[in-house]
Backbone bond lengths (Angstrom), bond angles and torsions (degrees), N, CA, C in turn:
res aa  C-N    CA-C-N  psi(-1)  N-CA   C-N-CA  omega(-1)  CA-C   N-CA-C  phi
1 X - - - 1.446 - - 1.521 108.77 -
2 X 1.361 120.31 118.78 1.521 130.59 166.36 1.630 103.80 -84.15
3 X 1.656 93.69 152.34 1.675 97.68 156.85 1.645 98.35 -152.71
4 X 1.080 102.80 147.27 1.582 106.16 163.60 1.140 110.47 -106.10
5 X 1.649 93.98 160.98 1.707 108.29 -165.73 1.773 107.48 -129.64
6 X 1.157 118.79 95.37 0.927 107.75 -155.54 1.655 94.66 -116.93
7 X 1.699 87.06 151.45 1.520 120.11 -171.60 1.496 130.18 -97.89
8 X 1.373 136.09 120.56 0.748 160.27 -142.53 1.406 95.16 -82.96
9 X 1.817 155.69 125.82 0.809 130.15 -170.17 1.795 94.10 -127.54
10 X 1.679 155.32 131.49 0.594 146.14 156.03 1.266 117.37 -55.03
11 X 1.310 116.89 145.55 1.575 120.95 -155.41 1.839 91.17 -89.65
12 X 1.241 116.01 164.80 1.598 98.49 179.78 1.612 106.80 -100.27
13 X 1.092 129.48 -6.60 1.393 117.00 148.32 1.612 130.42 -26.42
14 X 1.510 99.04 -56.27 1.225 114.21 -175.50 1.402 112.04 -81.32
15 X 0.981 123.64 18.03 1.862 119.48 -163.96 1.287 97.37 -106.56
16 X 1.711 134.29 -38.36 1.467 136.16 -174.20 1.526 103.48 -67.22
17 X 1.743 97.59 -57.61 2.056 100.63 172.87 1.278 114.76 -35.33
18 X 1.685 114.79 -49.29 1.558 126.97 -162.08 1.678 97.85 -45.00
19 X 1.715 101.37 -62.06 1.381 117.25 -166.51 1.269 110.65 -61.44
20 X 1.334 125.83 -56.87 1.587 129.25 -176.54 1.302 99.79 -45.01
21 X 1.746 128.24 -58.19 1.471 113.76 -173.10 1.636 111.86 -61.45
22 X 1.057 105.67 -40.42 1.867 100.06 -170.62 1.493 107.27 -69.10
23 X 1.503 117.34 -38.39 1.923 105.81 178.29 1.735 93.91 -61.34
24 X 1.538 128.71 -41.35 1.202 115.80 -153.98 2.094 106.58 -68.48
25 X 1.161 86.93 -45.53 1.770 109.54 176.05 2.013 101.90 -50.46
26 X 0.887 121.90 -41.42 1.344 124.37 176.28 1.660 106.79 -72.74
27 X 1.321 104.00 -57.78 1.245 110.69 -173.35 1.550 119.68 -57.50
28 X 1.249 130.27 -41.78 1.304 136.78 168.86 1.598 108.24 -76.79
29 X 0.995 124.34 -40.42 1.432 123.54 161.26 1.630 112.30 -32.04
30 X 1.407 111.18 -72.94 1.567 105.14 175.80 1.637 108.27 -46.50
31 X 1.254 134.04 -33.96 1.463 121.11 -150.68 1.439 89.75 -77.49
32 X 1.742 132.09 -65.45 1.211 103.23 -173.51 1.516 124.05 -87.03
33 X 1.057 105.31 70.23 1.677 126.99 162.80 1.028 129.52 -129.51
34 X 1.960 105.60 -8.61 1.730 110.27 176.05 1.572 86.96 -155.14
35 X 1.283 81.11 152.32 1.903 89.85 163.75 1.181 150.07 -59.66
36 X 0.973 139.47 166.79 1.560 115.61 -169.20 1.265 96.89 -106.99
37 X 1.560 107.35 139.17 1.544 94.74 159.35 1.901 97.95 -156.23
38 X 1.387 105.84 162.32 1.329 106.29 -146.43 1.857 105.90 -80.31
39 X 1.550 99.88 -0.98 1.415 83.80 154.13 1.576 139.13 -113.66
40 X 1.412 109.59 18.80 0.927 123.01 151.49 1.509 131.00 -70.60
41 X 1.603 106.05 -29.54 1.809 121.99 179.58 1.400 95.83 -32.45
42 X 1.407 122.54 -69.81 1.414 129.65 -160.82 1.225 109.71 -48.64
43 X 1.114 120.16 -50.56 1.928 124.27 165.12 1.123 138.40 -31.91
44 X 1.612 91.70 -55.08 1.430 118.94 -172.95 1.689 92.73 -62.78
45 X 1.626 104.03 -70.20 1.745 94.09 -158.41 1.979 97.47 -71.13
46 X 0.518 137.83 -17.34 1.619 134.61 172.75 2.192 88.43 -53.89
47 X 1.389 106.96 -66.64 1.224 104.19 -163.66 1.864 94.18 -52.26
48 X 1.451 135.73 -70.68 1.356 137.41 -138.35 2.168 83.23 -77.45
49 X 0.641 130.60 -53.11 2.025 117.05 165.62 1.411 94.70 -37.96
50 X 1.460 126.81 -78.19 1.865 104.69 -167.33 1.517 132.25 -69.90
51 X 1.179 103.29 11.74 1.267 120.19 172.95 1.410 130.26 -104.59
52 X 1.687 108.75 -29.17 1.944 148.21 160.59 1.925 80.85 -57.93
53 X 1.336 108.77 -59.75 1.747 121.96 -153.94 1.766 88.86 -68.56
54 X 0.562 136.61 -76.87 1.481 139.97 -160.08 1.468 102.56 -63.93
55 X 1.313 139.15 -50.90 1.865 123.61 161.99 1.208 106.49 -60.48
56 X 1.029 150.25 -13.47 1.687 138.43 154.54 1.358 121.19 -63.53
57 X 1.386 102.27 -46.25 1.769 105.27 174.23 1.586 105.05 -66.59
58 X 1.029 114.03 -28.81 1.605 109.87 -171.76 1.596 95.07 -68.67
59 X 0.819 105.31 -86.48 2.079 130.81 175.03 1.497 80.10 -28.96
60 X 1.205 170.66 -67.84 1.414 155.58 -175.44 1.512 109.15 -67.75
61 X 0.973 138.28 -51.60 1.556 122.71 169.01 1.759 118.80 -55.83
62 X 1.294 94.14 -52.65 1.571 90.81 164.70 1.301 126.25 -39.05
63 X 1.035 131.71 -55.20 1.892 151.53 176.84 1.015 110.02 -60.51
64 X 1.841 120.66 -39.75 1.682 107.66 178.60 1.010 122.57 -85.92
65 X 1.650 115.60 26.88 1.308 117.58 -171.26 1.649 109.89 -92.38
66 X 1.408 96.04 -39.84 1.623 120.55 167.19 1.752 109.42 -107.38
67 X 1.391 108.11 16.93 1.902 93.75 158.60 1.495 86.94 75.70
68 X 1.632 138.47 -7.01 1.636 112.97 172.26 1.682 91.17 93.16
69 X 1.420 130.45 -10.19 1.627 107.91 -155.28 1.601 98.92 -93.63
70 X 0.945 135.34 140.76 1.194 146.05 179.97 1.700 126.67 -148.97
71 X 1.303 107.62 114.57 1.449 111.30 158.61 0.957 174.02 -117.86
72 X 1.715 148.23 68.36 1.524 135.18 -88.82 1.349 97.06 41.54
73 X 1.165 145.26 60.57 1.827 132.27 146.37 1.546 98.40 88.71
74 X 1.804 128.91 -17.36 1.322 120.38 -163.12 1.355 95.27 -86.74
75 X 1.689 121.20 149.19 1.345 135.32 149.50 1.586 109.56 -59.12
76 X 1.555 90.32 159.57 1.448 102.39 -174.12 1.535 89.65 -73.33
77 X 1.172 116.34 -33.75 1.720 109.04 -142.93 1.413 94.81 -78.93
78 X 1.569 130.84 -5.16 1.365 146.10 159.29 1.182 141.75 -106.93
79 X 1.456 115.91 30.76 1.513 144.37 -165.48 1.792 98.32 -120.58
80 X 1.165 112.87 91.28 1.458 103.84 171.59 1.536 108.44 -109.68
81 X 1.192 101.48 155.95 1.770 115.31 -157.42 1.485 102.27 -91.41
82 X 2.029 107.80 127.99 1.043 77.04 -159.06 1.905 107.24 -99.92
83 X 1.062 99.69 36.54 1.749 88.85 169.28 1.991 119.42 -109.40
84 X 1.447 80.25 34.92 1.612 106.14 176.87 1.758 103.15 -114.50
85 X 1.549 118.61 -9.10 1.035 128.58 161.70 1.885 115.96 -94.48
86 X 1.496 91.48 105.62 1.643 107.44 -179.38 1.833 108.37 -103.03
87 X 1.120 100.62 162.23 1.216 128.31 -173.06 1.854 112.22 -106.63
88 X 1.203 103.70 115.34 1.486 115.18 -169.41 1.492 127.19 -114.29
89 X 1.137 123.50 127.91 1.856 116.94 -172.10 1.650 85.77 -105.68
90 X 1.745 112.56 99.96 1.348 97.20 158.21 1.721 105.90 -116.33
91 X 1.083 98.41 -161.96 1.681 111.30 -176.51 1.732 109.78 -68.03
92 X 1.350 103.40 6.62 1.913 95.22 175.86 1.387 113.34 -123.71
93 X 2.086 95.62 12.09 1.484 96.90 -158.50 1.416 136.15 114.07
94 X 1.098 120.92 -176.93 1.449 102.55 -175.36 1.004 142.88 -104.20
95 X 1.636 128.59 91.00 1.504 119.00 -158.13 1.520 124.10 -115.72
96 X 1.836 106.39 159.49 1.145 96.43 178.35 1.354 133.02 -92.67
97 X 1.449 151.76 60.59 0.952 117.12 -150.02 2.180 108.53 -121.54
98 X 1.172 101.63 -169.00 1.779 107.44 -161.08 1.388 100.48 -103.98
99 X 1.382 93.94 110.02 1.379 106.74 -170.18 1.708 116.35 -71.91
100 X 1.578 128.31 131.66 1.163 117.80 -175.03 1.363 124.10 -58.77
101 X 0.916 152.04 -54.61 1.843 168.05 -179.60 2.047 85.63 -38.99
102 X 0.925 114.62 -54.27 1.360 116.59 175.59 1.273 123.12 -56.75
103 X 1.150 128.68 -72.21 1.563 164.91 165.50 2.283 89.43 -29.74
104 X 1.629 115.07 -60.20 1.254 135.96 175.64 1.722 103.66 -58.31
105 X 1.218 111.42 -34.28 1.678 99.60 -174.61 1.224 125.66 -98.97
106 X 2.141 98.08 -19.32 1.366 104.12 -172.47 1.655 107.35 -107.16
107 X 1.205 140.23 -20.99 1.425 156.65 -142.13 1.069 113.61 -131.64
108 X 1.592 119.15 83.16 1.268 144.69 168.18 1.619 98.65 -28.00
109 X 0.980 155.09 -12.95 1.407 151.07 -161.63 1.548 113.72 -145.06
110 X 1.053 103.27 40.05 2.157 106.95 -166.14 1.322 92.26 -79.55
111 X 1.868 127.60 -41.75 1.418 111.77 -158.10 1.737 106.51 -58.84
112 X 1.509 110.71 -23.01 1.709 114.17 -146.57 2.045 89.52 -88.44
113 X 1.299 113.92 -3.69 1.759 113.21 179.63 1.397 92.33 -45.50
114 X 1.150 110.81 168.11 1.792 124.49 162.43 1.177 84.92 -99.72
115 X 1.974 93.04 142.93 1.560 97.26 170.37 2.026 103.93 -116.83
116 X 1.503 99.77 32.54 1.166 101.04 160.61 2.171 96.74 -89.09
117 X 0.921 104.90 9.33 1.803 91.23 167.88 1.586 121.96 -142.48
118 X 1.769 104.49 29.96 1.394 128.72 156.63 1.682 106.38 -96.37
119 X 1.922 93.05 131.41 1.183 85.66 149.87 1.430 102.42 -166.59
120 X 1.136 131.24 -123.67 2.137 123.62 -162.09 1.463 105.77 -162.84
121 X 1.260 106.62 135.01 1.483 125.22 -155.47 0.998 85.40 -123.49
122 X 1.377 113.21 159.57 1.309 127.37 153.62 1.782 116.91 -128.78
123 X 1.381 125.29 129.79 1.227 127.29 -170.91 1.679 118.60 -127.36
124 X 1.210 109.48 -171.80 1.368 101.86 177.06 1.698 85.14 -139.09
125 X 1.887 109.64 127.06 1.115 125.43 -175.73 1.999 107.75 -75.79
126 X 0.791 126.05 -149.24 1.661 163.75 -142.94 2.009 92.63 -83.11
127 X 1.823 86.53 -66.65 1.235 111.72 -179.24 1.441 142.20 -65.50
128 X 1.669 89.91 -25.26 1.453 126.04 -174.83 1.421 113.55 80.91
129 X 1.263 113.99 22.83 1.737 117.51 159.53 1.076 121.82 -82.40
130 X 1.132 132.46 122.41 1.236 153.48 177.17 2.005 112.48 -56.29
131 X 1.518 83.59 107.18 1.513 97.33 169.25 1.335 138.33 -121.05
132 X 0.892 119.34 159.39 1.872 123.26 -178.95 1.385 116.98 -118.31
133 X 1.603 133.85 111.88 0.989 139.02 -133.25 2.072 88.83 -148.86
134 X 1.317 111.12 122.32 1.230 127.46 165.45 1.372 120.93 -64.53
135 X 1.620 139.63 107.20 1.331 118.75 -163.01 1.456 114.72 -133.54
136 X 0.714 148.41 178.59 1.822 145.27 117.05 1.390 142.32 -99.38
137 X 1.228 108.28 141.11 1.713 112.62 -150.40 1.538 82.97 -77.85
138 X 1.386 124.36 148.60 1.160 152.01 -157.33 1.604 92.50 -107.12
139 X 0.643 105.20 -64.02 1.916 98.68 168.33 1.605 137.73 -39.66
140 X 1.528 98.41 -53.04 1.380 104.87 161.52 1.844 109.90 -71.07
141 X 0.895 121.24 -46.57 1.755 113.03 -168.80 1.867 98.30 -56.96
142 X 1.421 97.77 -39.65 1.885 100.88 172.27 1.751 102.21 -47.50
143 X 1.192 114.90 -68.34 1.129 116.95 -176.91 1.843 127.58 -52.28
144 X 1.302 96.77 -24.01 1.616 116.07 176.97 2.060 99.80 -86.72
145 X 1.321 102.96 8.62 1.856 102.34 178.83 1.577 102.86 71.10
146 X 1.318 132.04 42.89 1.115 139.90 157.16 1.937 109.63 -92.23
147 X 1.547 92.03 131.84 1.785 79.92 160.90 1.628 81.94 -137.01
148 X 2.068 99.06 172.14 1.012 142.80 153.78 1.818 110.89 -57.80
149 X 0.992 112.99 118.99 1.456 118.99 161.84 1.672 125.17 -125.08
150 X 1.363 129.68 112.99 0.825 136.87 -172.84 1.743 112.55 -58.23
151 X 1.703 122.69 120.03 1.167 131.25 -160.54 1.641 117.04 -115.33
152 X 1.390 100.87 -26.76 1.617 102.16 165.58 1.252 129.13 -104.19
């Protein structure tokens, strides 16, 4: 029995808002807890800049993890193309799965696939010659947080 577990991805729109409200929520927090006085001002905004400065660096490390690319919430590094997903008549029937040579020419990220969900088919082409074709089961990479994204 499989299940997928799928993850909620914050869109990155929302990740700068996230930060601006939480430095601001901290930042006004301290003010009514002490008094104001005008030589503290300098502190204060020195403190709410290194705090603006430090959720930016975060929200930038985060993003270069996946290059910033995002779609519907999916990472690039989990966006596989789907006319790299072929259709196969083998001996168990008919399956779909994403053929490697494809997946290798088109998918900036092929080395990082699990190759617990590669493996080799054998089919009979057009002609009826018998071929052997390197693939991945389309099911397991689903299950590894892969989707299909439509590219043309």
């Amino acid at each position: 029995m499989t299940h997928t577990v799928k993850h909620k991805v914050m869109r990155p729109v929302m990740r700068p808002m996230l930060a601006l409200s939480l430095v601001s929520s901290i930042a006004l927090s301290s003010l009514a807890a002490t008094p104001a006085q005008a030589s503290d001002a300098g502190k204060f905004v020195a403190g709410v800049f290194a705090l603006g400065l430090l959720g930016v660096i975060i929200d930038d490390a985060s993003r270069r993890r996946d290059g910033g690319r995002y779609y519907n919430g999916i990472p690039a590094s989990k966006r596989l193309p789907d006319y790299c997903l072929k259709t196969f008549n083998t001996r168990y029937g008919t399956e779909r799965l994403f053929t490697q040579s494809c997946l290798q020419d088109n998918f900036h990220y092929s080395n990082s696939i699990p190759h617990q969900c590669e493996t080799t088919i054998r089919y009979r082409n057009g002609f009826n010659n018998l071929r052997v074709q390197a693939v991945y089961n389309s099911q397991c990479l689903e299950d590894w947080g892969y989707h299909t994204v439509r590219t043309h």
